[in-house]
Structure formats: structure tokens, C-alpha cells
N, C-alpha and C positions, 0 to 999 in steps of 0.2 A: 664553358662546357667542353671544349676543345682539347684545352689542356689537360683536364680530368681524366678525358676518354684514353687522352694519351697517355699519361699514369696509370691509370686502369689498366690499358691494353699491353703496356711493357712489361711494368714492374710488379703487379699484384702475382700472388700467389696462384697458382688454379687451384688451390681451396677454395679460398679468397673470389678467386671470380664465378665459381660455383657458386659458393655463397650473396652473390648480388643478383647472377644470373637468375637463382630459385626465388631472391625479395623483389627482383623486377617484375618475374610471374605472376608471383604471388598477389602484388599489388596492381596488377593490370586486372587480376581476376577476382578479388576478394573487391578491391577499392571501387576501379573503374566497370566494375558490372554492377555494382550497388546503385551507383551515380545512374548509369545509363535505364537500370528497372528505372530509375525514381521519375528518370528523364521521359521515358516512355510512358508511364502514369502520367503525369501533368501533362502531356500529349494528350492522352487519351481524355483529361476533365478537358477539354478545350474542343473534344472531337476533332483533334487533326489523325490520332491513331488510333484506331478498333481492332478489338481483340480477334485474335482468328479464332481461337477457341474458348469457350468460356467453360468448361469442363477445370471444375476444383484442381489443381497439385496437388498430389499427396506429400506431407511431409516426409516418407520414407523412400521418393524418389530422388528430391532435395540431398536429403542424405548422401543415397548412392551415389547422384554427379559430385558432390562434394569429395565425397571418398578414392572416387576412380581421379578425379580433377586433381589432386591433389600430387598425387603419384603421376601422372601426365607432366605437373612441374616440376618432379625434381629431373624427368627423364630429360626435359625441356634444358632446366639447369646443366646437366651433363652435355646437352648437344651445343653449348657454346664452346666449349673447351679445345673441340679441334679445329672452330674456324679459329681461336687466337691466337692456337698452335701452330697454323698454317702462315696467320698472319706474321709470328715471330721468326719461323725461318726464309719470311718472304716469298712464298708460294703465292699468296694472295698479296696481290698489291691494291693500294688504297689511296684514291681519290684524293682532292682536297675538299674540304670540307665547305666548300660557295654552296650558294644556295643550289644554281644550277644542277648542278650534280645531287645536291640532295635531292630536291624532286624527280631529276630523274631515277635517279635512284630506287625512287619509292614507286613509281610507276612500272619500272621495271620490274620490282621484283612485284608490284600486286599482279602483274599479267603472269610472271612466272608463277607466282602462288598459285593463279587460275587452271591451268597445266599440272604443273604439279599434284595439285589437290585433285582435279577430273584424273589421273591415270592412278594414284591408289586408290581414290574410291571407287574406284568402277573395279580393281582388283578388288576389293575388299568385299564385294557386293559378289563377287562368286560363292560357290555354294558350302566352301567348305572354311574362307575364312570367313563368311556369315555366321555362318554356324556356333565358330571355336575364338573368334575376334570382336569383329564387329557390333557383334549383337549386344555388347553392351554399351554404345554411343545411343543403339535401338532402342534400348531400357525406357530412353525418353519418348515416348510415343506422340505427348506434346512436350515440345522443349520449352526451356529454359534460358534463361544467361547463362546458368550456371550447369550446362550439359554444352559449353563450348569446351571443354576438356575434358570432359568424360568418356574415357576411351580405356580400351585393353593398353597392356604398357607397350606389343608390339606396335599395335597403331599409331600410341604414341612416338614413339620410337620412327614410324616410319615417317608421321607429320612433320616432326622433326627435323628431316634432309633437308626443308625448303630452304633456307639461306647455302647448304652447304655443298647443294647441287649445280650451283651458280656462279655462288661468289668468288671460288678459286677461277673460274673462266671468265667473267667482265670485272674491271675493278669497280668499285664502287666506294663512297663516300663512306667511312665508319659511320657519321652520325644515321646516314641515311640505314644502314643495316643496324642502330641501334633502335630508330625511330618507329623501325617495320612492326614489331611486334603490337604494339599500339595500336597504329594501320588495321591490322590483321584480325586484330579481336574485335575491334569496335563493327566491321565487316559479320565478323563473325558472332557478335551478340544481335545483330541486324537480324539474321539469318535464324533465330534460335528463339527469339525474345518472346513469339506469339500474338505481336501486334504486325497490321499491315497500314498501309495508308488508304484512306479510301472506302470503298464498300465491297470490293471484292472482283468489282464488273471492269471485264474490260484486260489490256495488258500492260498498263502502268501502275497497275497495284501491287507488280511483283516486284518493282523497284525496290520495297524495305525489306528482300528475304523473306519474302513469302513463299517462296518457291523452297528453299532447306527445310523452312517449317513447314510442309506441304509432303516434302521427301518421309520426315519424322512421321507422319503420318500414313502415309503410303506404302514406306517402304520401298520404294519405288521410284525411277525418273529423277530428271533435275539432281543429277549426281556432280553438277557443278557446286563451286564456293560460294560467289557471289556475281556475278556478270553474267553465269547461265550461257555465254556463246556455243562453249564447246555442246552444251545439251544441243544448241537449236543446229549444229553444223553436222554432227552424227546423227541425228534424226532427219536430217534431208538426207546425207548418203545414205541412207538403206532403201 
């Protein structure tokens, strides 16, 4: 896998790495969100997950995340191109590839992802790019899997920076910054899916992303990713 990435990371085209960039997407959101609903069902016949909402989906909601999703990955696919670029005139320098370093790797950036993701959402959530942005992530009133990239293409766009707000300043493990995106969605179908664990009581039931799909709901609050600190750390300072 090593050598791959280092082919990959050298000598491909940035066609070429657009092009794998948009079927890595693609395949995390079309393959491993299918996997993970199905995962989530047989939870649910076993009663380990209960639905948070049992209000029908419409198929032309489906739709719409599907539509905006789609255009989310090619923006996604364009936001590799200048951490490679960075990476080929040696801006960004790169770990070796031990495990060590992967894990950390991946720890690092999901806390960076947690930051990141709480200061544009809480941007986003002002009143005018609600209005002219946002509101179509909102479309999902209950979400979905497949309303994890369903966004305006700035949003997208602005989702996007997380590796590339970072990784020119700590080095990191390529596989580890290949790995993340994985990481990130499976967080993010957690957060989305409309199952929780539990019956509701209590506050370890917001452990599976209850609290996102809560937000979709609300409108409101719980403007974090997934770990929720920053929510509970700005609502004691005020």
C-alpha cells in the first residue's frame, strides 16, 4: 500500500488524482453508507439501535441529498490537488508511514476536524449564510446517510480545508491523511443515520450522534461534529 501511495503521490497526473480522489468519495458514500444503513438495521432487529424518528423519508428528499452529495465530491475531489501540490514542492512534509504515526495521525486530525467543523458551523448558522447556504444540509429535517454531503457547493468547499488547514503545519503520515476520510464519514453517518443507542434517557445515548440528528431537527444547538466538547465548553462560558 505504501508504494502505491507513493506512485500515486509522485507521478499521477492531477487528472489522474482527481479522478481517484472523486472514486474514493464516491465509494465511501455510495458503498460504505449502504453497508453502514444495513449495519444499522440489523442493530436495530437485535434492539441494540432505536430509531430516533420513525416519520417515513420521502423519496424526493433522498433525491435532493443525493444531488447536492454528489457535487460535494467532485468539490471534495478538487480539494486533494493542493495538499499533493504542496506535498510535491515539499511544503508539506510526510511522516513515515509506522503505525505510530498513523494513529496518531488520525487522532489528530479527528480533534482537528472537531474545531474545524464547530467554527464554520456556528459561521454558517448566522443569519445570512442560513439563509443563502446552509439551508440546504437543512432540507434534511430528519437525516439521513446519505445528507452527509449534502451541502451548498460553498459549504462544501469550505468542509473541505480540514486536512488542508493543518497538514502544511504538523507532518503527518500520508497513509494516515489517506485513512481520514473513512474515519470521518463513518462519524459522520453516526451523526446522520437516525438511530441512537438506547431509549433516549439519560446522556450516553448521545454517544451514536444523536445530538447532529437532534441539531437536523432543531435547527439548533449541538453545532459540534461528533464529541460535542466544544458545545458543552461554550455553553458553560456564557
Amino acid at each position: 500500500m505504501e508504494a502505491l501511495l507513493e506512485r500515486i503521490l509522485y507521478q499521477y497526473t492531477y487528472l489522474a488524482l482527481f479522478g481517484l480522489a472523486v472514486a474514493y468519495f464516491a465509494i465511501l458514500y455510495f458503498g460504505v453508507g449502504a453497508l453502514f444503513l444495513q449495519a444499522c438495521r440489523f442493530l436495530e432487529s437485535r434492539n441494540f439501535l432505536h430509531k430516533i424518528s420513525e416519520r417515513e423519508i420521502p423519496k424526493e428528499q433522498l433525491t435532493f441529498e443525493i444531488k447536492h452529495s454528489v457535487q460535494s465530491i467532485l468539490i471534495f475531489g478538487l480539494s486533494v490537488l493542493p495538499i499533493i501540490y504542496l506535498v510535491r514542492i515539499d511544503v508539506i512534509q510526510l511522516l513515515p508511514n509506522i503505525w505510530f504515526y498513523v494513529l496518531m495521525g488520525l487522532v489528530i486530525l479527528t480533534l482537528w476536524n472537531e474545531v474545524h467543523f464547530y467554527v464554520v458551523h456556528r459561521m454558517l448558522h448566522h443569519k445570512f449564510m442560513m439563509q443563502h447556504v446552509h439551508y440546504i444540509h437543512h432540507k434534511s429535517t430528519i437525516p439521513t446517510v446519505y445528507a452527509v454531503y449534502s451541502f451548498h457547493w460553498l459549504e462544501a468547499a469550505l468542509l473541505s480545508t480540514i486536512p488542508l488547514t493543518i497538514v502544511p503545519f504538523i507532518p503527518f503520515s500520508m497513509v494516515a491523511v489517506f485513512i481520514y476520510p473513512t474515519v470521518s464519514i463513518l462519524l459522520n453517518f453516526a451523526g446522520h443515520c437516525n438511530y441512537r443507542f438506547g431509549d433516549g434517557k439519560g446522556d450516553s445515548w448521545r454517544l451514536f450522534g444523536t445530538a447532529h440528528n437532534e441539531h437536523h431537527t432543531k435547527g439548533r444547538r449541538n453545532y459540534g461534529f461528533a464529541l460535542n466538547f466544544l458545545d458543552k465548553l461554550f455553553s458553560k462560558a456564557k
